[in-house]
C-alpha positions as a Markdown table, in Angstrom:
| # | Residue | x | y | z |
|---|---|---|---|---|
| 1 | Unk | -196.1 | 46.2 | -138.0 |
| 2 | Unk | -197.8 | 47.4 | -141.3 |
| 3 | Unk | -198.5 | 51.2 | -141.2 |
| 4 | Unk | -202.3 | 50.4 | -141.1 |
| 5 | Unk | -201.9 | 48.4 | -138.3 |
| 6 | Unk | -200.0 | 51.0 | -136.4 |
| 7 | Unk | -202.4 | 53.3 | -137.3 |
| 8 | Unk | -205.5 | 51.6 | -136.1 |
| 9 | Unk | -203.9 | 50.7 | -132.7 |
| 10 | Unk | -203.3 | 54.1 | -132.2 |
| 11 | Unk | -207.0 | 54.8 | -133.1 |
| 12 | Unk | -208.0 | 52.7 | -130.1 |
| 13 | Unk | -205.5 | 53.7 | -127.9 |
| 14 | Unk | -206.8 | 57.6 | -128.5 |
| 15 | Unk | -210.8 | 56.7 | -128.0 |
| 16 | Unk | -209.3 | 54.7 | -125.2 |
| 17 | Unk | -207.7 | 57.6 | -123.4 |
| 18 | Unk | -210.9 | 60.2 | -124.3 |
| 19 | Unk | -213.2 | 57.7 | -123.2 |
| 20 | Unk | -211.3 | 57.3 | -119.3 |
| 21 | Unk | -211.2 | 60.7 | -119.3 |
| 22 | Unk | -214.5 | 61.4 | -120.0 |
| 23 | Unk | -216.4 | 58.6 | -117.9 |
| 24 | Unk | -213.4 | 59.9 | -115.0 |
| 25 | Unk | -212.6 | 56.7 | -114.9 |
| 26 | Unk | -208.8 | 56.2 | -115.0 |
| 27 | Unk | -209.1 | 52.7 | -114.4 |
| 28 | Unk | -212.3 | 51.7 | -116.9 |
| 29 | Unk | -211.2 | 48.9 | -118.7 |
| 30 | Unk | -211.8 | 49.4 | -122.7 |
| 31 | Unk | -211.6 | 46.6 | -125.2 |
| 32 | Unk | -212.5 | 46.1 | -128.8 |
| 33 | Unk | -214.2 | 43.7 | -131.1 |
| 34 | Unk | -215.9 | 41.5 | -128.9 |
| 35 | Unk | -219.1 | 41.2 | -126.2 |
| 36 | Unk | -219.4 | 42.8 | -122.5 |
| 37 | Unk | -218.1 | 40.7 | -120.0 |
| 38 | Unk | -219.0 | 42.9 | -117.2 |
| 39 | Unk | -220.6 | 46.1 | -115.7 |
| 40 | Unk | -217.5 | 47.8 | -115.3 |
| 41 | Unk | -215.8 | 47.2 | -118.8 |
| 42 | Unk | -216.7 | 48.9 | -122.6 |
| 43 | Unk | -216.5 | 47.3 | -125.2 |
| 44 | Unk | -216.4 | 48.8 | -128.5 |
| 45 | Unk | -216.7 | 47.5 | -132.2 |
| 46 | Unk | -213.3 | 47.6 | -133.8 |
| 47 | Unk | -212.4 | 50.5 | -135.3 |
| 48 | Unk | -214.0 | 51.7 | -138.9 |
| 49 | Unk | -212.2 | 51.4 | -142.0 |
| 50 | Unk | -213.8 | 54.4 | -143.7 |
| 51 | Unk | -212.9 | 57.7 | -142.1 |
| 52 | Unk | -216.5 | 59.3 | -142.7 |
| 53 | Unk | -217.3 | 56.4 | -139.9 |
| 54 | Unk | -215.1 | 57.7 | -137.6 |
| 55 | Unk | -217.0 | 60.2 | -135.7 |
| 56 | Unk | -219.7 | 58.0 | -134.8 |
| 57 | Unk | -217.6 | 55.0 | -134.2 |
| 58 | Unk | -216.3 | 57.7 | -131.4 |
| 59 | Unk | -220.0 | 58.8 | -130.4 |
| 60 | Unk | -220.3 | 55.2 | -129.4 |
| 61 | Unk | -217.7 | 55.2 | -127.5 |
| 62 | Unk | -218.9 | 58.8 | -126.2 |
| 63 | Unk | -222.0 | 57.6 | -125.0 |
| 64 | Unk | -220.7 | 55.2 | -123.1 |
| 65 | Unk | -218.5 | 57.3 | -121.3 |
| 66 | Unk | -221.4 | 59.7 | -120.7 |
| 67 | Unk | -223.4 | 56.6 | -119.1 |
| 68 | Unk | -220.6 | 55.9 | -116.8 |
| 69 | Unk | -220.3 | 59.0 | -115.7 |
| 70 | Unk | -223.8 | 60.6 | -115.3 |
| 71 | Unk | -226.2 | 57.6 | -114.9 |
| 72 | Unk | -227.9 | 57.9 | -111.7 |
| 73 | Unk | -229.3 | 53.8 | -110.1 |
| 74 | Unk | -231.7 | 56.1 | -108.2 |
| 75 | Unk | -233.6 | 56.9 | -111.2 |
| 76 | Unk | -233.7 | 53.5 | -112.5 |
| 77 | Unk | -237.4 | 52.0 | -112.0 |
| 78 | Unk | -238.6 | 48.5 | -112.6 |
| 79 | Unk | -242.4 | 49.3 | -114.2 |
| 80 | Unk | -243.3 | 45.3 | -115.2 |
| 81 | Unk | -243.6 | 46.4 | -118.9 |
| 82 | Unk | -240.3 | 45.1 | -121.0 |
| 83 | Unk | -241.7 | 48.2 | -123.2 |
| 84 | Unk | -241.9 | 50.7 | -120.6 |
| 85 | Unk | -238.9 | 49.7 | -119.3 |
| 86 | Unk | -237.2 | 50.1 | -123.0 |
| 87 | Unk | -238.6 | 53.6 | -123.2 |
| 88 | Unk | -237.2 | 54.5 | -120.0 |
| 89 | Unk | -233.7 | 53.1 | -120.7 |
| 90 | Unk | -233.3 | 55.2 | -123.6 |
| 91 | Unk | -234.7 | 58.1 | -122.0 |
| 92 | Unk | -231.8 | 57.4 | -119.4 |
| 93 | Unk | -229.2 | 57.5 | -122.5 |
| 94 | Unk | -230.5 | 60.4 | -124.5 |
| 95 | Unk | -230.5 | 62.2 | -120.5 |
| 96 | Unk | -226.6 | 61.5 | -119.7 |
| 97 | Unk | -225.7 | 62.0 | -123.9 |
| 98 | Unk | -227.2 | 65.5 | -123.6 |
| 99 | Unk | -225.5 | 66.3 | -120.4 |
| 100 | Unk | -222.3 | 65.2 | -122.3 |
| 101 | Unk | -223.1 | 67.2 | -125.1 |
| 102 | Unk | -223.6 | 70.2 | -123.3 |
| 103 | Unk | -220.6 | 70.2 | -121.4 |
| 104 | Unk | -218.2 | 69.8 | -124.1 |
| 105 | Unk | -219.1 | 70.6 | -128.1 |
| 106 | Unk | -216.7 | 67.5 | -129.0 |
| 107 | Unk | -218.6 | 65.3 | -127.3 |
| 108 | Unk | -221.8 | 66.8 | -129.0 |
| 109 | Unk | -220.5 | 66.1 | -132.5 |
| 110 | Unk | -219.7 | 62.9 | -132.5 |
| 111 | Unk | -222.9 | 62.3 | -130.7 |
| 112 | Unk | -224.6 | 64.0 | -133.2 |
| 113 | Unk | -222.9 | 61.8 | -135.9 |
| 114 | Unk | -223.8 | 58.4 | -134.4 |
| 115 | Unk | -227.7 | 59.6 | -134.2 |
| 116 | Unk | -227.7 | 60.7 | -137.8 |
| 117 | Unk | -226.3 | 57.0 | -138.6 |
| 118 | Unk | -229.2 | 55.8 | -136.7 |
| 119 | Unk | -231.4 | 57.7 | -138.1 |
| 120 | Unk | -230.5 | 56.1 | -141.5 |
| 121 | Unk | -230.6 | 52.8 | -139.9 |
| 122 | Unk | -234.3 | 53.5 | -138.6 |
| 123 | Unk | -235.4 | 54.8 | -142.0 |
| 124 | Unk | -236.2 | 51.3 | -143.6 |
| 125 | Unk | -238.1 | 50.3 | -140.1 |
| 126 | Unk | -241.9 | 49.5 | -141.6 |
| 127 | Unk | -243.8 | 49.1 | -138.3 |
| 128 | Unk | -244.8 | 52.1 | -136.5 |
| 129 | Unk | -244.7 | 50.9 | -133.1 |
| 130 | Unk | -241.1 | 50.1 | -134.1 |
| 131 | Unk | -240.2 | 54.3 | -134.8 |
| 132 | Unk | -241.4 | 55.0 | -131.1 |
| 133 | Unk | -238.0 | 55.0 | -129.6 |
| 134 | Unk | -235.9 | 57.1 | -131.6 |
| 135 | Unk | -239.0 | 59.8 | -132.7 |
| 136 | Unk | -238.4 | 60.1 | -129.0 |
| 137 | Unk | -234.8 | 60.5 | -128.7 |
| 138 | Unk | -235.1 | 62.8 | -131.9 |
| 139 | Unk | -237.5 | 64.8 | -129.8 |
| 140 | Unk | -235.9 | 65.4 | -127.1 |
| 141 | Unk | -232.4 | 66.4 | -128.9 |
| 142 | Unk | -233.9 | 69.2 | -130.4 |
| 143 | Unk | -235.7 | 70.2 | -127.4 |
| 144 | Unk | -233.1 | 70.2 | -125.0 |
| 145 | Unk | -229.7 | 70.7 | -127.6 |
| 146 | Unk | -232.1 | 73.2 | -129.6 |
| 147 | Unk | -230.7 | 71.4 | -132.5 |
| 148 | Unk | -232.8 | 70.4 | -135.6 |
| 149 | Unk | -232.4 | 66.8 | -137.0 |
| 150 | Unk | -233.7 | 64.7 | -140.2 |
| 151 | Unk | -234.7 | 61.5 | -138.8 |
């Protein structure tokens, strides 16, 4: 096996193992490169081939964890708007990615590396309405993480 290939099997295995352990889910069932197949399995791109990548490619992975272990169903609400419900969802996310973040600094940085990458992702969106969602999330990060970010 080529030294690359070592290393990037490695790479997984590591998010892997930090992802279990934070979701507390010895037993969560991680794969890479490919789509969902169920509620009870993450899957994650495949591993970046840039290193400057690699803390939000682990973010990703992060925030997944964090939704496995501190989403709630009870606070799940069907409102009959596909809009409303959007906004709600990602309030959902940024709630159990802050809860993360404040329990272990880690966690907060790559967080805080896959928003920036969204951030840059956002910053070519034209239409307004389109910017709603993460102005929100941005909002709300540097309420609650008293952090200050450049969307």
């Amino acid at each position: 096996m080529p030294p690359e290939s070592s290393s990037n099997e490695n790479l997984k295995e590591a998010v892997s193992a930090a992802t279990r352990a934070l979701a507390q889910d010895p037993e969560l069932e991680i794969s890479f490169g490919g789509m969902p197949t169920s509620n009870s399995k993450i899957v994650l791109s495949n591993p970046p081939s840039r290193k400057s990548e690699l803390a939000s490619f682990r973010g990703k992975a992060d925030a997944l964890a964090c939704s496995k272990r501190f989403s709630s169903d009870e606070i799940s609400i069907d409102t009959g708007s596909v809009k409303l419900n959007s906004l709600l969802t990602k309030l959902e996310d940024v709630r159990v990615e802050i809860l993360g973040s404040k329990k272990y600094e880690g966690v907060s940085n790559n967080l805080n590396a896959r928003f920036e990458d969204k951030c840059k992702a956002f910053a070519s969106i034209e239409e307004k309405e389109d910017l709603l969602e993460p102005a929100l999330e941005s909002w709300l990060r540097q309420i609650l993480l008293e952090e200050k970010f450049k969307p």
